[in-house]
C-alpha angles and dihedrals in degrees: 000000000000134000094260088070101051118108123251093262094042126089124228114217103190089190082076106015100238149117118242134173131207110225130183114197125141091238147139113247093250094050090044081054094053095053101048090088087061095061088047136336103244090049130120136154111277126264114198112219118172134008091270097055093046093048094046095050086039089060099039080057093051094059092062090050102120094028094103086242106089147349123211100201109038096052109147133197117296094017116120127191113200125224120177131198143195125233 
């Protein structure tokens, strides 16, 4: 995947050459999970699965800290964040 094929709401992050997608929603996980294919068909909640992946999408986050959205550093229990990605 490149950036050229993600979608418009959708961010590229070259560092690991995929297409995320910040989402706000009060939800279980399992329920988060079932609604990713809403937003697009090839989308799914993130699973991080290596240092860069988790640097680059900390970073990305943190982009979006006093905005009044998120906050990467102060995440209690039963809060989710939902990250989606595309495959």
């Amino acid at each position: 995947m490149i950036g050229a094929v993600c979608p418009s709401d959708f961010t590229y992050l070259p560092a690991v050459n995929g297409c995320y997608k910040l989402v706000l929603y009060d939800l279980a996980w399992y329920d988060a999970g079932l609604r990713c294919p809403a937003l697009h068909p090839k989308a799914h909640l993130v699973v991080i699965d290596n240092g860069n992946e988790q640097a680059a999408i900390t970073q990305w986050l943190k982009s979006y800290e006093g905005k009044g959205t998120i906050t990467t550093t102060t995440a209690t229990s039963g809060d989710w964040y939902i990250v989606t990605k595309l495959v």
